[in-house]
N, CA, C and O atoms as a GROMACS GRO file, in nm:
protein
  504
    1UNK      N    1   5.587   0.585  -3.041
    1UNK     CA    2   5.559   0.456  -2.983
    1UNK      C    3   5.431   0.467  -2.902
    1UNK      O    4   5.402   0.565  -2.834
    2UNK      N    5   5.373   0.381  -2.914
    2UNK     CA    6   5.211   0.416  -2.893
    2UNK      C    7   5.175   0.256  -2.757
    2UNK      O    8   5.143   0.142  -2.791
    3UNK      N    9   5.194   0.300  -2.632
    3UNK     CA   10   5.203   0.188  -2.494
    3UNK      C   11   4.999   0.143  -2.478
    3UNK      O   12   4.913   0.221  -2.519
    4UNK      N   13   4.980   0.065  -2.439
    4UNK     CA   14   4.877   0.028  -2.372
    4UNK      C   15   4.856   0.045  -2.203
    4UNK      O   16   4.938  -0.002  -2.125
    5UNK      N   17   4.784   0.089  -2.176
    5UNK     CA   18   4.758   0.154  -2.016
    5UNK      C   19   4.746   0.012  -1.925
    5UNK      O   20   4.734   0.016  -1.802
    6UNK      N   21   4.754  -0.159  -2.031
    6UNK     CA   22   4.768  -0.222  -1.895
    6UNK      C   23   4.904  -0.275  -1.931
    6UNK      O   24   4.916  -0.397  -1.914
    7UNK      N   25   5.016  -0.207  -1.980
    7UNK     CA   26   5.147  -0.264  -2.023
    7UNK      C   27   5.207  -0.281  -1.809
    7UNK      O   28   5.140  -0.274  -1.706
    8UNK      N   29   5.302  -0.295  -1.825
    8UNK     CA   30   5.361  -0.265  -1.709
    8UNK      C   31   5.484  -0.176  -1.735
    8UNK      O   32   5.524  -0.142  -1.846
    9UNK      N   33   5.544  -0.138  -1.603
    9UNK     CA   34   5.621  -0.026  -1.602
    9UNK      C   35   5.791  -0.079  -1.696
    9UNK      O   36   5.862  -0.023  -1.780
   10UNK      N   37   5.797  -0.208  -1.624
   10UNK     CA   38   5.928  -0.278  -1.692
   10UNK      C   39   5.929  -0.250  -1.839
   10UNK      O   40   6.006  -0.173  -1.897
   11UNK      N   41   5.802  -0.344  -1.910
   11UNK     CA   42   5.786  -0.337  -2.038
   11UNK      C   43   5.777  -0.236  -2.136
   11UNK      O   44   5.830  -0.244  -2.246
   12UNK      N   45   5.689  -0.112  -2.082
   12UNK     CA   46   5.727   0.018  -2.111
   12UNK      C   47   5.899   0.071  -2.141
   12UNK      O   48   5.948   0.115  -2.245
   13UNK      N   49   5.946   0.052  -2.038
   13UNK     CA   50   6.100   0.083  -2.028
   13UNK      C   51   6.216   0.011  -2.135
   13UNK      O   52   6.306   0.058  -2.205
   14UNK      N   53   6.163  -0.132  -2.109
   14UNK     CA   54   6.240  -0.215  -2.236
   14UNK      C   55   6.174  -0.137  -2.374
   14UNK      O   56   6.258  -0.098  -2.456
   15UNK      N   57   6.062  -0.117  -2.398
   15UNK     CA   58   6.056  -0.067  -2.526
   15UNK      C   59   6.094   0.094  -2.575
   15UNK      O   60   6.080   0.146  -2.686
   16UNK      N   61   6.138   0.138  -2.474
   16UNK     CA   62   6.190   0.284  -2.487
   16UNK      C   63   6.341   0.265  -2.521
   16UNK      O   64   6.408   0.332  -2.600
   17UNK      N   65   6.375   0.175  -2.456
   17UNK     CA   66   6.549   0.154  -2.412
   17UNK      C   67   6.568   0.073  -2.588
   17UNK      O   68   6.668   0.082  -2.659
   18UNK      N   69   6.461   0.010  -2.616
   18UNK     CA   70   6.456  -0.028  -2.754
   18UNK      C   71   6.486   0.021  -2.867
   18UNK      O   72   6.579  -0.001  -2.944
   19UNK      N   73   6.387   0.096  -2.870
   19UNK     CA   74   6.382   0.220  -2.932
   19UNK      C   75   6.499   0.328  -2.967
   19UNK      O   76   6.544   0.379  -3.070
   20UNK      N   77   6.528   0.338  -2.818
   20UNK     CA   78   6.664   0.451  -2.836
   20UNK      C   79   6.767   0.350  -2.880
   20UNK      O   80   6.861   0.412  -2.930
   21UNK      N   81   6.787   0.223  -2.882
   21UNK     CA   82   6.951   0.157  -2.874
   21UNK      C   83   6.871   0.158  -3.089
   21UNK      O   84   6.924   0.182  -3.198
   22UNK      N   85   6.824   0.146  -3.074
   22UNK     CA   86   6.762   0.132  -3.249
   22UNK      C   87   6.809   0.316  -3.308
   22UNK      O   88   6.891   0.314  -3.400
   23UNK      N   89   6.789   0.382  -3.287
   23UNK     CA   90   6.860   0.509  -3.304
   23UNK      C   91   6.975   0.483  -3.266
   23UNK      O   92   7.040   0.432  -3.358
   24UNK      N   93   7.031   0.496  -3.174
   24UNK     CA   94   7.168   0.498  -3.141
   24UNK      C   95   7.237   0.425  -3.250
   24UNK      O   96   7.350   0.473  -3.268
   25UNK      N   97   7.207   0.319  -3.336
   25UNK     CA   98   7.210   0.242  -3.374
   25UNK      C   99   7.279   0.309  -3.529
   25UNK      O  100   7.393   0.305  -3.576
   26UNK      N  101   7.159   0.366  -3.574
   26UNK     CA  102   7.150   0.436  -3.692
   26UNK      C  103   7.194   0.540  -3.709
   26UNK      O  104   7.209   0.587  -3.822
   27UNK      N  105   7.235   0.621  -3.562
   27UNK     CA  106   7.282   0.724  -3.582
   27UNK      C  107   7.482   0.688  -3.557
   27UNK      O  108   7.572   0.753  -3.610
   28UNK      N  109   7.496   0.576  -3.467
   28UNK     CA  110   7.641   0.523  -3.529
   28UNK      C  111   7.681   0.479  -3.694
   28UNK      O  112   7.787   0.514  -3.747
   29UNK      N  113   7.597   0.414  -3.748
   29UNK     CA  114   7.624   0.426  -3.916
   29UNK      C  115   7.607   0.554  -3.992
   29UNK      O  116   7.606   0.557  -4.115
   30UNK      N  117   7.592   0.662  -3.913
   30UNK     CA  118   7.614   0.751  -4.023
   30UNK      C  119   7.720   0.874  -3.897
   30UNK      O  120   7.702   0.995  -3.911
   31UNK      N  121   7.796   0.836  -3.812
   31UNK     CA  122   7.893   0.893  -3.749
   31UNK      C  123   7.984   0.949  -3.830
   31UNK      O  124   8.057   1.044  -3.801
   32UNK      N  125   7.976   0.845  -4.016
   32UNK     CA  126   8.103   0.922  -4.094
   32UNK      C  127   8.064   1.060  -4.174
   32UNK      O  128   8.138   1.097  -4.264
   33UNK      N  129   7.961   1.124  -4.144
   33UNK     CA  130   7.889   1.202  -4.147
   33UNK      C  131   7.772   1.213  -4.291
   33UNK      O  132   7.724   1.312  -4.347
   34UNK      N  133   7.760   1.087  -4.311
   34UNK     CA  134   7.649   1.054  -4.374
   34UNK      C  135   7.518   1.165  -4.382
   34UNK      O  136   7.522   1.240  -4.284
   35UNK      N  137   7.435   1.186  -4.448
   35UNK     CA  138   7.311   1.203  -4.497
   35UNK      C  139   7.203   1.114  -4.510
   35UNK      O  140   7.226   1.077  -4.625
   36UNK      N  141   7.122   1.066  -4.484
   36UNK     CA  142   7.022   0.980  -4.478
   36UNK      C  143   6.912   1.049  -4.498
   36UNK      O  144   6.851   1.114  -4.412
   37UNK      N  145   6.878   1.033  -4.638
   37UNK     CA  146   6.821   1.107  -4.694
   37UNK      C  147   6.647   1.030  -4.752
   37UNK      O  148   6.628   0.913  -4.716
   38UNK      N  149   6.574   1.075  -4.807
   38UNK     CA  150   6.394   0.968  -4.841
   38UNK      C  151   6.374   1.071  -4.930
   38UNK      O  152   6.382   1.188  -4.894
   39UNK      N  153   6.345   1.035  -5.054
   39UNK     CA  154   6.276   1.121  -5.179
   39UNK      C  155   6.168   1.043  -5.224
   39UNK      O  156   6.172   0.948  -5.302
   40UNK      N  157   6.024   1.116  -5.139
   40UNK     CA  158   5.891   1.030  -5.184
   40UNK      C  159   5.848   1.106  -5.281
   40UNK      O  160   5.832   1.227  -5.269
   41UNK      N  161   5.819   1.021  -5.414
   41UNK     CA  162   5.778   1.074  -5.520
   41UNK      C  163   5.646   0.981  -5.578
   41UNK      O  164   5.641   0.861  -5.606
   42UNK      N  165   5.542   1.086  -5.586
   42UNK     CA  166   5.429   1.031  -5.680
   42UNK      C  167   5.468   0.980  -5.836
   42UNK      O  168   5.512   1.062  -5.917
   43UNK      N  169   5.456   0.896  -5.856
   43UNK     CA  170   5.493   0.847  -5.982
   43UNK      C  171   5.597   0.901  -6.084
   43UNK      O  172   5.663   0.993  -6.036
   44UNK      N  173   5.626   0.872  -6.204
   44UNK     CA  174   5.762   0.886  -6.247
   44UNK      C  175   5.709   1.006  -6.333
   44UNK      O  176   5.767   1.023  -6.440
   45UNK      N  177   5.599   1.098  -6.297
   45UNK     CA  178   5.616   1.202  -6.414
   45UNK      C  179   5.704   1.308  -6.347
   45UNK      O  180   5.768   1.300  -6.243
   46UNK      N  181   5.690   1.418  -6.438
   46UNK     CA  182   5.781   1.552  -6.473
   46UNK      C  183   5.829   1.594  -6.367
   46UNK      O  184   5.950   1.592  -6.348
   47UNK      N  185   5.703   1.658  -6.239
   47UNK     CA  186   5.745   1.684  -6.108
   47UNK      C  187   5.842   1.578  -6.044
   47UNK      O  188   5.933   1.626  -5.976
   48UNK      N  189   5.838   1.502  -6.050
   48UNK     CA  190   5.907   1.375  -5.932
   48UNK      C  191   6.043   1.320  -6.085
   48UNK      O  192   6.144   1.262  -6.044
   49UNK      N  193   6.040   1.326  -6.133
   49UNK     CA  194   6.168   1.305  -6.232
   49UNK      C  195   6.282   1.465  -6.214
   49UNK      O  196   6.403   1.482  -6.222
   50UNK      N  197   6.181   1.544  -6.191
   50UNK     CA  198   6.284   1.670  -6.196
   50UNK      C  199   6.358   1.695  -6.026
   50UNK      O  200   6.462   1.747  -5.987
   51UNK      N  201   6.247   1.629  -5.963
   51UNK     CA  202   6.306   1.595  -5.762
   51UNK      C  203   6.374   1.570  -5.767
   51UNK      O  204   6.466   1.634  -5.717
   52UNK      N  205   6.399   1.432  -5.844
   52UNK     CA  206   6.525   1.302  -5.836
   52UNK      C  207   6.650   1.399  -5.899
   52UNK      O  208   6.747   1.430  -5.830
   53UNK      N  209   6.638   1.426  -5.991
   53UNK     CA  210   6.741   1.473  -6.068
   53UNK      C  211   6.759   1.608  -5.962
   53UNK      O  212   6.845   1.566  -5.885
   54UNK      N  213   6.733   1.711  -5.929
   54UNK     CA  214   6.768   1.816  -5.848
   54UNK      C  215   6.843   1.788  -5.721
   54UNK      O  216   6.949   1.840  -5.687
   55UNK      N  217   6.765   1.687  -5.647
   55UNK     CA  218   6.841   1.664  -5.495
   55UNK      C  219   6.952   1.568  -5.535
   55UNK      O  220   7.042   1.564  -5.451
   56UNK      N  221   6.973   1.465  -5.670
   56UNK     CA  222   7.088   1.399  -5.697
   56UNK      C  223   7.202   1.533  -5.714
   56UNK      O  224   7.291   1.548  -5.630
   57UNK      N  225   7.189   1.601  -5.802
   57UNK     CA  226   7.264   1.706  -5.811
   57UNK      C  227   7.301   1.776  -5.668
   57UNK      O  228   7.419   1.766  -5.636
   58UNK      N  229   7.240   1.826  -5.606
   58UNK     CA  230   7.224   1.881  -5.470
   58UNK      C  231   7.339   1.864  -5.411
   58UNK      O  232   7.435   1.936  -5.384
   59UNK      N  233   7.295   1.685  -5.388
   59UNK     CA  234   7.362   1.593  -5.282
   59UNK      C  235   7.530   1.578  -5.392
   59UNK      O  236   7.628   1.533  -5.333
   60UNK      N  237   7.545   1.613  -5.522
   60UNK     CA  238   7.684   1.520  -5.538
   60UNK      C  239   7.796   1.645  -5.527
   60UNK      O  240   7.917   1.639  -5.512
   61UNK      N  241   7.685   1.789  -5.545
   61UNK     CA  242   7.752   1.914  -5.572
   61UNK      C  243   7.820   1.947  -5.374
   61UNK      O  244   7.930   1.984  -5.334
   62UNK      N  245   7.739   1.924  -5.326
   62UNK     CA  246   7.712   2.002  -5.148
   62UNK      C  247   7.789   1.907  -5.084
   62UNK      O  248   7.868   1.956  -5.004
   63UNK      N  249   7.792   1.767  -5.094
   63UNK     CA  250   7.821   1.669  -5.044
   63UNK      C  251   7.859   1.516  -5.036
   63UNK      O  252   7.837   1.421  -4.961
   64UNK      N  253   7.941   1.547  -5.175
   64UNK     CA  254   7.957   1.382  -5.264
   64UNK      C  255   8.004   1.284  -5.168
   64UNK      O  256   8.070   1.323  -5.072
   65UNK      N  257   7.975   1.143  -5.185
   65UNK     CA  258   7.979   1.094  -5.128
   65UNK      C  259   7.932   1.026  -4.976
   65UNK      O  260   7.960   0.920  -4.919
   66UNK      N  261   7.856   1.130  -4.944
   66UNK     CA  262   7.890   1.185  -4.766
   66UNK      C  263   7.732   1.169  -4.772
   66UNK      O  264   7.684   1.253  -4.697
   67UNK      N  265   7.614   1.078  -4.845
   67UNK     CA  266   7.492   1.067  -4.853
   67UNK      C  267   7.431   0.976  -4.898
   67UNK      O  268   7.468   0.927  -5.004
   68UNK      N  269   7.314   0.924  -4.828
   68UNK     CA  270   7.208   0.801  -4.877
   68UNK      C  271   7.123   0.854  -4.877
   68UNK      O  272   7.076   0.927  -4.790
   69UNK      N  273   7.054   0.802  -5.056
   69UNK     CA  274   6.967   0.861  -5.085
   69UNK      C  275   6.839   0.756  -5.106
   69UNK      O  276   6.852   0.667  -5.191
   70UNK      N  277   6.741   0.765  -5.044
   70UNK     CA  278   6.681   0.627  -5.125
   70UNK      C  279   6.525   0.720  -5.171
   70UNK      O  280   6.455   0.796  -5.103
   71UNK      N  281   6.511   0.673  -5.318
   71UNK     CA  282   6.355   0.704  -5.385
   71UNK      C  283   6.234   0.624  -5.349
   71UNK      O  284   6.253   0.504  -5.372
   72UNK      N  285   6.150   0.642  -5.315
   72UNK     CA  286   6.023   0.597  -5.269
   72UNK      C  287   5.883   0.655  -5.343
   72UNK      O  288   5.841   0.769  -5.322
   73UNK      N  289   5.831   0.579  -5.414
   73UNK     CA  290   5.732   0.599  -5.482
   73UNK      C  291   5.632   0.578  -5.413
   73UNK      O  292   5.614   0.461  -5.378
   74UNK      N  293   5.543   0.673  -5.375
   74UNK     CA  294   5.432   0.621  -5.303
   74UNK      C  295   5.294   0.556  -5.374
   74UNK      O  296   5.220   0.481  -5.310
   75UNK      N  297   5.270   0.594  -5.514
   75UNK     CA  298   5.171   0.536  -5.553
   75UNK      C  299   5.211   0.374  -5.559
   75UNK      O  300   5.119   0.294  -5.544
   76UNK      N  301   5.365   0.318  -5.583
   76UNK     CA  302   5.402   0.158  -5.601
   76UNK      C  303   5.357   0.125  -5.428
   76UNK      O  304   5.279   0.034  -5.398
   77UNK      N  305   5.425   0.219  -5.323
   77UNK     CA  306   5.422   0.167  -5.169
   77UNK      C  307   5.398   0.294  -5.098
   77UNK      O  308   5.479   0.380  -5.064
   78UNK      N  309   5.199   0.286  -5.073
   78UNK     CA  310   5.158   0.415  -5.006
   78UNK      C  311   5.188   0.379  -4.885
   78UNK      O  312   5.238   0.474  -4.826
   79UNK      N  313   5.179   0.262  -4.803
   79UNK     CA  314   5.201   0.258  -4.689
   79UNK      C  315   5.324   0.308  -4.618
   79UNK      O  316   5.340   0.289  -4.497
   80UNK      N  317   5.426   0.383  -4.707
   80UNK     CA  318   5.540   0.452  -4.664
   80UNK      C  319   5.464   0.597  -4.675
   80UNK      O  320   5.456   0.665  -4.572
   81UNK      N  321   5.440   0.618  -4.728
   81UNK     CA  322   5.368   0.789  -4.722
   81UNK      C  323   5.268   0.772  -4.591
   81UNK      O  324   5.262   0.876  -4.524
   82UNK      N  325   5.207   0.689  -4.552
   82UNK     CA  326   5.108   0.679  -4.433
   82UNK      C  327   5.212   0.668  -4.339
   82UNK      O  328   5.211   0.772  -4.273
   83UNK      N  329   5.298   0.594  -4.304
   83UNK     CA  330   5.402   0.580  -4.207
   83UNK      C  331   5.473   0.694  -4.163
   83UNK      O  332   5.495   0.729  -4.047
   84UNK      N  333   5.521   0.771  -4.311
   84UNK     CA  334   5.588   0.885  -4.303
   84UNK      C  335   5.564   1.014  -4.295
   84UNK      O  336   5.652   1.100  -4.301
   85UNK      N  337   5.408   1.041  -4.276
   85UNK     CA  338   5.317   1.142  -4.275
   85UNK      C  339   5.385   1.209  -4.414
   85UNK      O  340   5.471   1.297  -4.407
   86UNK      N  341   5.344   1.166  -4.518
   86UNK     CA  342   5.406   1.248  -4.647
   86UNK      C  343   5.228   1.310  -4.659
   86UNK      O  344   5.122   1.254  -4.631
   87UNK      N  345   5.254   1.422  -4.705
   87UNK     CA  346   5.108   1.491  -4.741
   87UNK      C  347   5.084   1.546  -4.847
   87UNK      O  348   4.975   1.590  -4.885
   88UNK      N  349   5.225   1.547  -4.924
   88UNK     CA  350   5.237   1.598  -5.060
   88UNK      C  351   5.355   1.514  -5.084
   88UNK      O  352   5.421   1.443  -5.008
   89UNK      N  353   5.367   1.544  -5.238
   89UNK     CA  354   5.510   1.465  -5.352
   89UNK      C  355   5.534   1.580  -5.415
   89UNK      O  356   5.445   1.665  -5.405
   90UNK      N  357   5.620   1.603  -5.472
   90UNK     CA  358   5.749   1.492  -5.376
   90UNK      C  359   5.811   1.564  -5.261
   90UNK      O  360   5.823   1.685  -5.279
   91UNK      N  361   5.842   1.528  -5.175
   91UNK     CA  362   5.870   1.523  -5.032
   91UNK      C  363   6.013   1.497  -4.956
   91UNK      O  364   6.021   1.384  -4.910
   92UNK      N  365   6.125   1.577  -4.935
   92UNK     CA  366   6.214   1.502  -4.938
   92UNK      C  367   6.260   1.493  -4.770
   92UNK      O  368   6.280   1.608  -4.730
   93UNK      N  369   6.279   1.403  -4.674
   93UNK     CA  370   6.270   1.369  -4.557
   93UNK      C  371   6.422   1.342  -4.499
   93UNK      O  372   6.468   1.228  -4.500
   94UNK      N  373   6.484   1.438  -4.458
   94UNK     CA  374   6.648   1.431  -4.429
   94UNK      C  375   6.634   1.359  -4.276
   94UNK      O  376   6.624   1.433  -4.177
   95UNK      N  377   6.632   1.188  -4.258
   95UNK     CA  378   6.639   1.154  -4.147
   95UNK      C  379   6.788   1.170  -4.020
   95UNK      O  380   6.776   1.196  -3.901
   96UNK      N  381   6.891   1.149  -4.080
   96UNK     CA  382   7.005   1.170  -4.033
   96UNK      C  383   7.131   1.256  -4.112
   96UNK      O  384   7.148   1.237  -4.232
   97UNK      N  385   7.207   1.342  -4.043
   97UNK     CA  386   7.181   1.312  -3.867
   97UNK      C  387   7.035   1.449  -3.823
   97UNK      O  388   6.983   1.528  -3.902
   98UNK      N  389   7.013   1.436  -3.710
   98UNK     CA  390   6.944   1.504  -3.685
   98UNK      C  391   6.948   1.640  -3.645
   98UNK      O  392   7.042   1.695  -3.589
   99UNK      N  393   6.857   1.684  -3.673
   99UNK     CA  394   6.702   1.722  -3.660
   99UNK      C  395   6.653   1.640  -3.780
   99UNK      O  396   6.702   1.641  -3.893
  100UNK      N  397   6.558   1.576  -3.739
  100UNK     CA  398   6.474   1.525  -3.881
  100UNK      C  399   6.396   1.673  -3.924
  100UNK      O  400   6.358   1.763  -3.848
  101UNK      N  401   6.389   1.665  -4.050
  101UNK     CA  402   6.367   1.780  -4.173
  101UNK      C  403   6.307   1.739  -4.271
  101UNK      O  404   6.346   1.634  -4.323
  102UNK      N  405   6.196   1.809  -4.324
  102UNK     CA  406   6.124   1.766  -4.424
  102UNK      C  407   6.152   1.873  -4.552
  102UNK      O  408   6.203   1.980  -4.522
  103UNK      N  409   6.126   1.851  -4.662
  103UNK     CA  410   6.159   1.964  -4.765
  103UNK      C  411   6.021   1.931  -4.840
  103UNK      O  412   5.991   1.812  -4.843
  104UNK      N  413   5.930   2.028  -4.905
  104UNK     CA  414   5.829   1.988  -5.001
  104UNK      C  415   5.842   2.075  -5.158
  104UNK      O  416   5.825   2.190  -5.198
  105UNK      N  417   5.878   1.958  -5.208
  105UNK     CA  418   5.892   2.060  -5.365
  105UNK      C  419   5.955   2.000  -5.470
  105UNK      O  420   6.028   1.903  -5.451
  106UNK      N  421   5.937   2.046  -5.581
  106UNK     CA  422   6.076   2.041  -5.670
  106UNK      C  423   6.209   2.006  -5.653
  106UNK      O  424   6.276   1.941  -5.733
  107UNK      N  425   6.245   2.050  -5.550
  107UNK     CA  426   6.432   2.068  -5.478
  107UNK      C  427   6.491   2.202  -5.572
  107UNK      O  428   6.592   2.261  -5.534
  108UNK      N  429   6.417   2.243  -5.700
  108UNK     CA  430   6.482   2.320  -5.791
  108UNK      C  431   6.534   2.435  -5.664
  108UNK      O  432   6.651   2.410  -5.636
  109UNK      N  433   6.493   2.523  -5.602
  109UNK     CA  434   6.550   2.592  -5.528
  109UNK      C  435   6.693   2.544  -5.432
  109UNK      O  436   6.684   2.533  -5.310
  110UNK      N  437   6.786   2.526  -5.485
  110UNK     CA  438   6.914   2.452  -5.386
  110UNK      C  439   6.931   2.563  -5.262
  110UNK      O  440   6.930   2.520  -5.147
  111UNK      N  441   6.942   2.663  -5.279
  111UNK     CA  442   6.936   2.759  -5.128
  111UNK      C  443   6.848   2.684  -5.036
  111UNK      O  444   6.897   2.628  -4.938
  112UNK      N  445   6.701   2.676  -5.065
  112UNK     CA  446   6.596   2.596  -5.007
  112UNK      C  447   6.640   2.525  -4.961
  112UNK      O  448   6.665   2.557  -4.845
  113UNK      N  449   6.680   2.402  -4.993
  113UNK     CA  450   6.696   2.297  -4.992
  113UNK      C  451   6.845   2.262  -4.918
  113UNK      O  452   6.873   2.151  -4.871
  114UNK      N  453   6.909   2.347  -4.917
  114UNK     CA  454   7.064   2.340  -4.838
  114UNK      C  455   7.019   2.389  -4.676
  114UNK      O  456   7.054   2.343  -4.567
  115UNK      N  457   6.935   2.491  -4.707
  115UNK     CA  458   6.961   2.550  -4.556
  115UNK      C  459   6.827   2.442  -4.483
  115UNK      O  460   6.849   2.421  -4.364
  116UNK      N  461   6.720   2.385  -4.528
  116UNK     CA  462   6.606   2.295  -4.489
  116UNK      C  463   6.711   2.183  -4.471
  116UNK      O  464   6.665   2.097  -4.395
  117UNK      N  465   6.836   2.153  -4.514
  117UNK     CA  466   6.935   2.025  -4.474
  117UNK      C  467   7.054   2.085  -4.375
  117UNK      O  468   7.151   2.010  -4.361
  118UNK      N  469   7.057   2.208  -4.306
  118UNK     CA  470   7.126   2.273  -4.219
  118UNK      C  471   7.262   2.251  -4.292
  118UNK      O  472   7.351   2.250  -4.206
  119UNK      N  473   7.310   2.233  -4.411
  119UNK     CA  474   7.437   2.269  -4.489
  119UNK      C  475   7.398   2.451  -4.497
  119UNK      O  476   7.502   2.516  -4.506
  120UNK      N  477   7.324   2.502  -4.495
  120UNK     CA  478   7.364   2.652  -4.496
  120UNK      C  479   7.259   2.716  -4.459
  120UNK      O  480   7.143   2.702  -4.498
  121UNK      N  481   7.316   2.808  -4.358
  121UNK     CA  482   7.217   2.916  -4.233
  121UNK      C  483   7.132   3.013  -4.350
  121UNK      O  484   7.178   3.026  -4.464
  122UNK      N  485   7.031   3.063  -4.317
  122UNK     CA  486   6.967   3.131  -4.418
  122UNK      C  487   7.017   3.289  -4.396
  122UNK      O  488   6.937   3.373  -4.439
  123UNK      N  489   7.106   3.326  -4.352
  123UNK     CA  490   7.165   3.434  -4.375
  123UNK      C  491   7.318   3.456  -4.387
  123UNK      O  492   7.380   3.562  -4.389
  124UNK      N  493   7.367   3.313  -4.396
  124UNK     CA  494   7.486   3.272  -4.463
  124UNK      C  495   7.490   3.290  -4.608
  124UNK      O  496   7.394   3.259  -4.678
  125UNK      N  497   7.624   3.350  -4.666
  125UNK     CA  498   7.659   3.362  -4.822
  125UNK      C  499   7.702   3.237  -4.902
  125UNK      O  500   7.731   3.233  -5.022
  126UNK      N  501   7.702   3.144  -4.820
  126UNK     CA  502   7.777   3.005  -4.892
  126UNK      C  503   7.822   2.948  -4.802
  126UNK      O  504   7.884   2.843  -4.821
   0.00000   0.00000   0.00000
């Protein structure tokens, strides 16, 4: 959140208190222990068709049900890759619950990709 130096102190505060009740918010819809998940993919070739298909698998094998997944193409809507600091595709952005987590790749590695989603410690066996 980015304030102006002649805001006032109130207004500052309402937009923080904003802010957090807007999380709080999002992080009560996924209390049932949801995944909230962003798969930004450069267009529908090979790399970004094999994303989709890897983290779908991922998510139905690790955690059926228990995840929202939404695809985002950035060449159809770059202004989500500018928003979302995406710097590469495909990109996969685990917003909730938190720690927000970014993954960059394929997803083909599921170890990768489990322990970058804190489903498994990297010196955990399973």
């Amino acid at each position: 959140m980015i304030f102006l130096m002649t805001e006032t102190k109130e207004t500052k505060m309402s937009d923080v208190k904003d802010s957090t009740s807007a999380f709080e918010e999002a992080l009560a819809k996924t209390e049932d222990g949801k995944y909230v998940l962003h798969l930004y993919v450069a267009g529908m070739g090979p790399k970004s068709v094999k994303a989709i298909e890897n983290i779908k698998r991922i998510c139905e094998e690790h955690m059926p049900g228990k995840y929202q997944l939404e695809v985002i193409d950035i060449y159809q809507y770059p202004i989500f890759a500018k928003n979302g600091q995406i710097v590469a595709a495909p990109t996969l952005i685990k917003e909730l619950p938190p720690p927000l987590r970014k993954i960059i790749g394929s997803m083909s590695d599921t170890e990768r990709v489990l322990v970058g989603m804190d489903l498994k410690s990297k010196d955990n066996d399973k």
